[in-house]
C-alpha positions as CSV (number, residue, x, y, z in Angstrom):
1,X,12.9,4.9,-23.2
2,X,12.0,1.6,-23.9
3,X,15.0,0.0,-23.2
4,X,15.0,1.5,-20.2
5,X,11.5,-0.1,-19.5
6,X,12.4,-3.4,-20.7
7,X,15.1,-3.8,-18.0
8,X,13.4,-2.3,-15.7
9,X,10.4,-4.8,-16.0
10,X,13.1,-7.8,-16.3
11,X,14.4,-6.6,-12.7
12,X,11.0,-7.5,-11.7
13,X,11.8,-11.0,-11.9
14,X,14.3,-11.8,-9.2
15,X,12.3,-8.7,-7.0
16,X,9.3,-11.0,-6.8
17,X,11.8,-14.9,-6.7
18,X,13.3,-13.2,-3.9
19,X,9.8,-12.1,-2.3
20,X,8.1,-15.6,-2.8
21,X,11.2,-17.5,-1.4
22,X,11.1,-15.6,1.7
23,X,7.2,-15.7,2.1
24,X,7.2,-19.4,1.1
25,X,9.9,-20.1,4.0
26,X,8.5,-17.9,6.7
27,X,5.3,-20.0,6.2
28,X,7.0,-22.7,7.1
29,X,8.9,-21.3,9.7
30,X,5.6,-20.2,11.8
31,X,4.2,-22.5,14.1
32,X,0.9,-24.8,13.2
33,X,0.3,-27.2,10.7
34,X,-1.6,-26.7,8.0
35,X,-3.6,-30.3,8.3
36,X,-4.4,-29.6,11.8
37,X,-6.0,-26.9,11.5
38,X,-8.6,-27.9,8.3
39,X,-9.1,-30.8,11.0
40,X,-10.3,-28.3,13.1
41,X,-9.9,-29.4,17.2
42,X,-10.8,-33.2,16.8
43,X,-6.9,-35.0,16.1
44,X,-6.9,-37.8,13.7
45,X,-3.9,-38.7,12.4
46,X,-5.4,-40.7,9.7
47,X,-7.3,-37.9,8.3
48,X,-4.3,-35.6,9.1
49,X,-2.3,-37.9,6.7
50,X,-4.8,-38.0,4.1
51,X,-5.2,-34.1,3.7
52,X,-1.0,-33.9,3.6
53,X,-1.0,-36.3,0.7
54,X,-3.8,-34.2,-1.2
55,X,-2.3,-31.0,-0.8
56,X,1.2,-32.4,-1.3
57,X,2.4,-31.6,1.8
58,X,4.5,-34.7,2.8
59,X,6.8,-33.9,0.3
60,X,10.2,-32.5,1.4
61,X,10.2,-28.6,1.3
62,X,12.8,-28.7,-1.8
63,X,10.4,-30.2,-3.5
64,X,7.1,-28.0,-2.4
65,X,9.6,-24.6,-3.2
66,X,10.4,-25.8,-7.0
67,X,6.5,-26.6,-7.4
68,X,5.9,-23.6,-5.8
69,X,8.4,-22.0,-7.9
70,X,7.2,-23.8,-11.2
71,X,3.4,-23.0,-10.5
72,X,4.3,-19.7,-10.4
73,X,6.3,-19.3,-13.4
74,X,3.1,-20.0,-15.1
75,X,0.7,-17.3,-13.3
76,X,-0.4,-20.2,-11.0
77,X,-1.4,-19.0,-7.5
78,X,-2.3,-22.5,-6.8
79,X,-6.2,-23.5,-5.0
80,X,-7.2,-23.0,-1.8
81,X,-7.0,-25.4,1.2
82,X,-9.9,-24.0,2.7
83,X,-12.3,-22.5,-0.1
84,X,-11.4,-25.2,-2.9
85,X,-11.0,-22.7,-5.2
86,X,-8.3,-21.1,-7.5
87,X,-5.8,-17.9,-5.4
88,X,-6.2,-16.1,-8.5
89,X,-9.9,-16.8,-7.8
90,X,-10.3,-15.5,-4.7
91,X,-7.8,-12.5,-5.2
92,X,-9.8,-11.1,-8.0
93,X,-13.1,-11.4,-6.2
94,X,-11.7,-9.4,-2.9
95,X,-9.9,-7.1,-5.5
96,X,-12.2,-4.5,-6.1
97,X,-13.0,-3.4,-2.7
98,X,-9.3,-3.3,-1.5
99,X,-9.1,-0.9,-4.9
100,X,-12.1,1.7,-4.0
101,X,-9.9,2.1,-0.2
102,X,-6.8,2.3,-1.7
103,X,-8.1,4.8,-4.8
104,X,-9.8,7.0,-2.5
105,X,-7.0,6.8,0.2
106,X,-4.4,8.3,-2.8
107,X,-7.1,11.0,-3.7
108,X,-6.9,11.8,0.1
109,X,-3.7,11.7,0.8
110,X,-2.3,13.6,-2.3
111,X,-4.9,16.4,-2.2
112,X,-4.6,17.2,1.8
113,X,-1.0,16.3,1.6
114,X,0.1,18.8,-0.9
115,X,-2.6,21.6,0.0
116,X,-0.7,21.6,3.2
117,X,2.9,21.3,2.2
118,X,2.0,24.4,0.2
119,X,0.4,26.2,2.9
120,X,3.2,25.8,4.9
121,X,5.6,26.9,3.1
122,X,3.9,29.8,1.8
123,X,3.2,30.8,5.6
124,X,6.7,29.2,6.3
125,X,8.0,30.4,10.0
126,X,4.4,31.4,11.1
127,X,1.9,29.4,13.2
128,X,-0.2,27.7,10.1
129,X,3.6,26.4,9.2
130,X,4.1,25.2,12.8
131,X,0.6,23.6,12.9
132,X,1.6,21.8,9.5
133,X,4.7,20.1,10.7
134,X,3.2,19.1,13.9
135,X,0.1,17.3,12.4
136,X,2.6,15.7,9.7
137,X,4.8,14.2,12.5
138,X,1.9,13.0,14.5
139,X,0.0,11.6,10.7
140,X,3.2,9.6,10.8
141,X,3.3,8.1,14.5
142,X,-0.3,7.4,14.9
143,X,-0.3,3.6,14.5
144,X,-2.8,3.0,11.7
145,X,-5.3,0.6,14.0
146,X,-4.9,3.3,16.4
147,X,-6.2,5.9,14.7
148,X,-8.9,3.8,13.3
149,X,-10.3,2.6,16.1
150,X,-10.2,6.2,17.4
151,X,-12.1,7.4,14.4
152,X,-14.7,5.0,14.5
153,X,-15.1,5.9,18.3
154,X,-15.5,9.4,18.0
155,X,-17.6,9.8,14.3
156,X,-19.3,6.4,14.4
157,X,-20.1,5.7,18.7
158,X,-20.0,9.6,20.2
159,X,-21.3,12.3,16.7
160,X,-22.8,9.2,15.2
161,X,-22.8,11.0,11.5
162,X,-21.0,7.8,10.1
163,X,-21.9,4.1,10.2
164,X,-20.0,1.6,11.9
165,X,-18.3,-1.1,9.7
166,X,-20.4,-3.2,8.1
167,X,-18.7,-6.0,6.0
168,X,-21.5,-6.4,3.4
169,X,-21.7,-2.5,2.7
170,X,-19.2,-0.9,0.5
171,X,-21.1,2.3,-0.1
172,X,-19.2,5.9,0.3
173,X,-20.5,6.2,4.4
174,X,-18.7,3.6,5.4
175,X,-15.5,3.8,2.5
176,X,-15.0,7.5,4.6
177,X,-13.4,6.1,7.9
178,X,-10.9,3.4,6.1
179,X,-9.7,5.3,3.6
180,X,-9.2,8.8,6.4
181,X,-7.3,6.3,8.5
182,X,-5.0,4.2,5.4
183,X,-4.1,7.9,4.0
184,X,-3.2,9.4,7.4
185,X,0.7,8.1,7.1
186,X,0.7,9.4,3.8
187,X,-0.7,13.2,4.2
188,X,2.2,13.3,7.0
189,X,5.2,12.5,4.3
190,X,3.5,14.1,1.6
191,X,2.6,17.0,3.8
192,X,6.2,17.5,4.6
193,X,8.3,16.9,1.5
194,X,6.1,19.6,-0.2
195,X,6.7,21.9,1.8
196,X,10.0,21.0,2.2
197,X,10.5,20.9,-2.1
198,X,8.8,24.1,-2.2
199,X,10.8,26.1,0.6
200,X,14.1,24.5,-1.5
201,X,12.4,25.7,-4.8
202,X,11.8,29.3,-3.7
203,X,15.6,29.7,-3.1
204,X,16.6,29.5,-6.6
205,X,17.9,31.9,-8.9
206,X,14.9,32.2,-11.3
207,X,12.2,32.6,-8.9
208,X,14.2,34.9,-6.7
209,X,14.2,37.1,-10.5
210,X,10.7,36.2,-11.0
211,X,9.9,38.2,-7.5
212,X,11.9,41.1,-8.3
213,X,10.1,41.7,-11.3
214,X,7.3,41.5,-9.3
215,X,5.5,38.0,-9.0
216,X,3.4,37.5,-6.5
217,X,4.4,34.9,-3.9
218,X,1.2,33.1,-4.1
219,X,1.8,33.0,-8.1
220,X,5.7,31.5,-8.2
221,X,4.6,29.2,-5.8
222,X,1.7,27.6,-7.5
223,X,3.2,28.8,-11.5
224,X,6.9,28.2,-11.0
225,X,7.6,26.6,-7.9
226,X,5.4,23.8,-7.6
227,X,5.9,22.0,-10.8
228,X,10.0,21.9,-10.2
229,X,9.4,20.3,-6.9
230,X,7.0,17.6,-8.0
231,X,9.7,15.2,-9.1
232,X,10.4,14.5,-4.8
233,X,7.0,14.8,-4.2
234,X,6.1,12.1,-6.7
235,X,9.0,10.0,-5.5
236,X,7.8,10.0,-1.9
237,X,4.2,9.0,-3.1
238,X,5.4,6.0,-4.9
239,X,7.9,4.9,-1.7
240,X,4.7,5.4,0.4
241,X,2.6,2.9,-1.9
242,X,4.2,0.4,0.0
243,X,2.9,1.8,3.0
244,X,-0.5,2.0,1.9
245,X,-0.7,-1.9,0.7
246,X,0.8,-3.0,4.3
247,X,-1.0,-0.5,5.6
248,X,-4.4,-1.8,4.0
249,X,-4.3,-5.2,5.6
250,X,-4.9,-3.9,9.6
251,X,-7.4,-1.1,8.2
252,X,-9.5,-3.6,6.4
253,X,-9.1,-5.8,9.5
254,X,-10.1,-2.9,11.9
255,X,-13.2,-2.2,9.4
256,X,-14.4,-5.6,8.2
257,X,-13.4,-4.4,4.8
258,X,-13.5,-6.9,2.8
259,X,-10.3,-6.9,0.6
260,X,-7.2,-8.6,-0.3
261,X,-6.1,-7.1,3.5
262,X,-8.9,-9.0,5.1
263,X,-8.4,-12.2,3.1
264,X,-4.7,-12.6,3.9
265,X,-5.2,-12.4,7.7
266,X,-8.2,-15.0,7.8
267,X,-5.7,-16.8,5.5
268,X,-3.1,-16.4,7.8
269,X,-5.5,-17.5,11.0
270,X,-6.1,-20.3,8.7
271,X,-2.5,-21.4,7.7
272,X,-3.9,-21.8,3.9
273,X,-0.7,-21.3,2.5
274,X,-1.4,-20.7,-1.2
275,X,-4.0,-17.6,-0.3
276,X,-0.6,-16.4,1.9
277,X,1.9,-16.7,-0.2
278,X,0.1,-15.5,-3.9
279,X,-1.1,-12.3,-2.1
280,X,1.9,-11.5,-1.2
281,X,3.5,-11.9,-4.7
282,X,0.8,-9.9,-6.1
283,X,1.0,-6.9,-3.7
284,X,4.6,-7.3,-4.2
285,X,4.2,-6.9,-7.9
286,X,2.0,-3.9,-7.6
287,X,4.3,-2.1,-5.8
288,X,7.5,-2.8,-7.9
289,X,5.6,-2.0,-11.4
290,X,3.6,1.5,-9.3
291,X,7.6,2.6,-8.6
292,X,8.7,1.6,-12.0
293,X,5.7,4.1,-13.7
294,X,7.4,6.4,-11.0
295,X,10.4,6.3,-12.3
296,X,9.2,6.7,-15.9
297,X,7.4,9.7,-15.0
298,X,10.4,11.8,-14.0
299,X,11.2,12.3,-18.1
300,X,7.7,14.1,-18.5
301,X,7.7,15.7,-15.5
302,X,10.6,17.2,-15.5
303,X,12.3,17.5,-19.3
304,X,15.8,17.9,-18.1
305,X,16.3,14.1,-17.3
306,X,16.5,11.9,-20.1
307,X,15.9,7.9,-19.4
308,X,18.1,5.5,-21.8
């Protein structure tokens, strides 16, 4: 087992060289410059030349990808162009509100998500199983600005029973709408491989003994058959964590939440680099070491697989 965890973790490494080289290079590759647009509208070319030497960005790009590179061997994000301050900075400040939406989107997601995979497939071929696998497939074509824009029109401008966004309130009323509209995606996938686990489950040999001996349906669902088809449910959670962290950057944009999501696109509007390309590495990282605990997690859930 820990073997197993030791490579996994070293894998990490080229996952997130590979990930910075690419964000590092599409930086470059979008237009605006950087000095223009701390400038602001008025062009000097003397200042401009001035705030490239500060930053270092007269230097060939060879030589801004090995610092790059270098800084980030050594957990340096690298400062600001805008703020002044440290990426690392600035990412741990916006961190915690980014981790309240995404914490209550998983408690969302996993708790509708699964409540109506097993519905389904305990009422599987009737209407309630229908009306499952048609919400699932809209969950996951419903663009997620969309849907939140939607939300906030119907609950926030029409019922008016929750508050519009309000980017220096983080309370529960307005962490509702975000995290409904970040977890729709997810409900739809989860929604579906349940059921679908569960209807693939209820075919084996063992439960088809455990009903002739008389089990309830309801009881080798929830006692037999759900536990033997967590393993793909838990796999499609941690695939969808991806999702969620992409998915978090336009909710927190159509909310004024303000998290790592928000940050990145004023960031972006910006051109300040650094703030760019570190969130990017740390969502990146988050997502590779949330699949690798996945992973891990199939030896206790399921004590037929043994990880070396």
């Amino acid at each position: 087992m820990i073997g197993y965890i030791v490579r996994r973790l070293l894998m990490v490494i080229p996952v997130i060289w590979g990930i910075a080289t690419i964000v590092f290079l599409l930086m470059f590759a979008v237009p605006g410059d950087p000095a223009r647009m701390l400038i602001g509208q008025r062009s000097d070319p003397a200042a401009e030349k001035v705030i490239r030497e500060k930053f270092k960005l007269d230097r060939p790009l060879h030589v801004q990808y090995f610092s790059f590179l270098g800084r980030l061997a050594t957990l340096d994000l690298g400062r600001s162009y805008v703020k002044k301050t440290k990426v690392r900075d600035l990412l741990l400040g916006n961190a915690m509100p980014t981790v309240k939406l995404a914490a209550a989107s998983i408690l969302i997601a996993v708790v509708l998500g699964v409540s109506a995979g097993i519905v389904a497939a305990y009422f599987h071929g009737r209407w309630i199983d229908l009306t499952v696998i048609t919400g699932s497939v809209l969950g996951v074509s419903i663009p997620i600005f969309w849907l939140g824009l939607m939300l906030m029109l119907v609950f926030s401008v029409f019922l008016r029973v929750l508050p519009l966004p309000d980017p220096a309130t983080q309370d529960l009323k307005h962490l509702i709408l975000p995290a409904v509209t970040l977890s729709g995606v997810m409900i739809g996938y989860i929604a579906r491989m349940t059921r679908a686990s569960l209807l693939e489950v209820m075919q084996q040999d063992y439960i088809r003994t455990a009903r002739a001996k008389g089990l309830s349906k309801r009881v080798a669902i929830l006692k037999h058959g759900l536990r033997n088809a967590t393993i793909p449910i838990v796999t499609i959670i941690g695939l969808n964590f991806a999702g969620l962290l992409g998915g978090a950057i336009a909710t927190e944009t159509v909310f004024s939440w303000p998290g790592i999501g928000m940050l990145m696109v004023k960031s972006i509007e910006n051109r300040d680099l650094p703030v760019v390309e570190g969130g990017v590495v740390v969502l990146a990282t988050i997502f590779v070491v949330v699949n690798i605990i996945v992973d891990i997690s199939y030896a206790f859930l399921d004590p037929r697989i043994r990880i070396k």
